[in-house]
N, CA, C and O of each residue as an XYZ file, in Angstrom:
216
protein
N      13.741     76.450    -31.804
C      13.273     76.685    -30.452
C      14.421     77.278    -29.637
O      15.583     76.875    -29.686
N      13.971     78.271    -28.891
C      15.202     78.982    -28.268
C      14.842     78.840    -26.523
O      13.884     79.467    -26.071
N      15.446     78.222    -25.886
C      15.367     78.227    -24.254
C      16.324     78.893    -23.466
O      17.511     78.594    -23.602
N      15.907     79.918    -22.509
C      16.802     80.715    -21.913
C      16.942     80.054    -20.267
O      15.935     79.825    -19.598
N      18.283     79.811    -19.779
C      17.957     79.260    -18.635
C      19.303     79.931    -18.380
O      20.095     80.358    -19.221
N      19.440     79.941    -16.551
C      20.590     80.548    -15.832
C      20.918     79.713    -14.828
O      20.007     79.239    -14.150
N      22.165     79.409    -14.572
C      22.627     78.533    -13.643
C      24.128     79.492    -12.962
O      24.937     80.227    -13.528
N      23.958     78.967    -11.256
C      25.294     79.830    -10.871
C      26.287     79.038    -11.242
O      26.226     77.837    -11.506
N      27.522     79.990    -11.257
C      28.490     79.137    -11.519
C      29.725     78.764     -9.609
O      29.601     79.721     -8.845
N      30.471     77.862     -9.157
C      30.944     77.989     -8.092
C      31.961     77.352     -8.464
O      31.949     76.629     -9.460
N      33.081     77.547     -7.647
C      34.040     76.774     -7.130
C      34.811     75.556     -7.051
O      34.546     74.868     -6.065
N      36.068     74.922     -8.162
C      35.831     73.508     -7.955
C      37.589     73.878     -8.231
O      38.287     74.116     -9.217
N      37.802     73.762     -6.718
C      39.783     73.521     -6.635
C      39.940     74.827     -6.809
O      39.079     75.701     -6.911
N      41.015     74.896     -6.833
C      41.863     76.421     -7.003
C      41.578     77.011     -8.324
O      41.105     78.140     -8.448
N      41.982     75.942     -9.682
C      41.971     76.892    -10.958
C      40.672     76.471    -11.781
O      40.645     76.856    -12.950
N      39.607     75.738    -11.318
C      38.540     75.118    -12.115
C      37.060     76.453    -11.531
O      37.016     77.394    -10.738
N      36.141     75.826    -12.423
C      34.697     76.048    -11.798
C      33.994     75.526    -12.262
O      34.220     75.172    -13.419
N      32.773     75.189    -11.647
C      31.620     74.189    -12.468
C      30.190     74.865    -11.908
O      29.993     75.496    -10.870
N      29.269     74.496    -12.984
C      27.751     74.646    -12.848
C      27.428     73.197    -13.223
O      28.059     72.205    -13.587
N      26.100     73.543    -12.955
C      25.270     72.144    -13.621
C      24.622     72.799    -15.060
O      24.685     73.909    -15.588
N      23.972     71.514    -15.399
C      22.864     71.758    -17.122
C      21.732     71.470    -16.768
O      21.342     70.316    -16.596
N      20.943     72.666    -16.588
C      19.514     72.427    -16.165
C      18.986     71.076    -17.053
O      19.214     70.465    -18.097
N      18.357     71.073    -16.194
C      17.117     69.603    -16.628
C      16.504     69.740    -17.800
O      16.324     68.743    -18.500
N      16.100     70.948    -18.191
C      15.177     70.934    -19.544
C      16.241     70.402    -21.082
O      15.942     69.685    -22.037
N      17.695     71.232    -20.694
C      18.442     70.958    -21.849
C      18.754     69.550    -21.759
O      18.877     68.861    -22.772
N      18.905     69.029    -20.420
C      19.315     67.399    -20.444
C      18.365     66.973    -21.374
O      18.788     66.755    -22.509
N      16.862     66.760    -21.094
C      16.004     66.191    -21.966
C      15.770     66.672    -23.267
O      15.546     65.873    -24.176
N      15.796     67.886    -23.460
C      16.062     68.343    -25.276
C      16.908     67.715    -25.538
O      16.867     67.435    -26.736
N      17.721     67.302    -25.044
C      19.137     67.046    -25.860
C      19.880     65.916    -25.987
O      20.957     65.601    -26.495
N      18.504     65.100    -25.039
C      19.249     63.531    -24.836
C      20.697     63.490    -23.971
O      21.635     62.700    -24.072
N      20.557     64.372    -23.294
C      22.046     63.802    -22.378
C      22.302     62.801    -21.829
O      21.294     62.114    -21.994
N      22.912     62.315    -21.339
C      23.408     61.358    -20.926
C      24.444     61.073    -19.831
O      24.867     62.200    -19.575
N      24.912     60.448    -19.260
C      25.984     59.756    -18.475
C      27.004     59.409    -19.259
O      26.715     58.266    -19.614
N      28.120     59.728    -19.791
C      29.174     59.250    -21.018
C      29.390     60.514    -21.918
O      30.373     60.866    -22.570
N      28.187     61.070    -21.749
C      28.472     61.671    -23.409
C      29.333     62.838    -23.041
O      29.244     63.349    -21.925
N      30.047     63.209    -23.824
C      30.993     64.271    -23.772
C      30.396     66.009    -24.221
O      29.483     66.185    -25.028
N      30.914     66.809    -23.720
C      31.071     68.007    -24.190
C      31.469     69.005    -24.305
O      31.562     69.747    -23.327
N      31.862     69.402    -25.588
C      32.562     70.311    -26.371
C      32.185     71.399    -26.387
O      31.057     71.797    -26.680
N      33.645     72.351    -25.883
C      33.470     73.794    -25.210
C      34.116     74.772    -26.088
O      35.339     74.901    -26.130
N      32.965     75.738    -27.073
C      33.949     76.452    -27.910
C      33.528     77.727    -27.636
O      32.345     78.032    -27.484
N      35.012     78.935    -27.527
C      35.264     80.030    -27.065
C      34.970     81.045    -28.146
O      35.466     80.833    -29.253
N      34.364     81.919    -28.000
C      34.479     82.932    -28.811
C      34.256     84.631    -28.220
O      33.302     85.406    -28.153
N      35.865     84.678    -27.822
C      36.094     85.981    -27.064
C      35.919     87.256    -27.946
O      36.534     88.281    -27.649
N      35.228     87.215    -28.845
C      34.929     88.347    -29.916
C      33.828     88.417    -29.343
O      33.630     89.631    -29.286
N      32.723     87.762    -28.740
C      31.178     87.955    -28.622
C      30.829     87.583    -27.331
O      29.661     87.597    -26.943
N      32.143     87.122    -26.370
C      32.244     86.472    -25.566
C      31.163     85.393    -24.571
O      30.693     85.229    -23.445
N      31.217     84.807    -26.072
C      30.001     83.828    -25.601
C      30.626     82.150    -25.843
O      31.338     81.656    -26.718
N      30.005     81.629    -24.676
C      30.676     79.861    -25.333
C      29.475     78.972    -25.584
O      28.499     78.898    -24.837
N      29.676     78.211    -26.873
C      28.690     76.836    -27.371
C      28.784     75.799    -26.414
O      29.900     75.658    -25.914
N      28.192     75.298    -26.167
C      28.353     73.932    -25.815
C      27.333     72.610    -26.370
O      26.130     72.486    -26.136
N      28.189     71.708    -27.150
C      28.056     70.635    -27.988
C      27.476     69.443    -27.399
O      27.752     69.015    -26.278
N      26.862     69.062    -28.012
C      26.962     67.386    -26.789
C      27.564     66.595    -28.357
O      27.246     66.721    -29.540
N      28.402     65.901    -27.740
C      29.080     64.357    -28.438
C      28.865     63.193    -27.657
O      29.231     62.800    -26.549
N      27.898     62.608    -28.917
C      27.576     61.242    -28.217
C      28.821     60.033    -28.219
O      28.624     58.942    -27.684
């Protein structure tokens, strides 16, 4: 199953930025409060994964 969703990205301190994770992936994906996630770069295609670790 493939879900396409867009979120802005803004502002957080001088050298950070943050978005949110739409709602649909929270519930596909069982997110949570705790769970961690893992941010992997791939500047060849310049696209990033993001993991959930429970």
């Amino acid at each position: 199953m493939k879900i396409k969703e867009e979120t802005k990205v803004r502002n957080q301190g001088e050298i950070s930025l943050i978005t949110t994770i739409p709602k649909t992936y929270v519930k596909a994906l069982n997110i949570k409060s705790g769970d961690t996630l893992e941010w992997i770069l791939n500047t060849e295609t310049e696209t990033l994964e993001l993991k959930v670790v429970k």
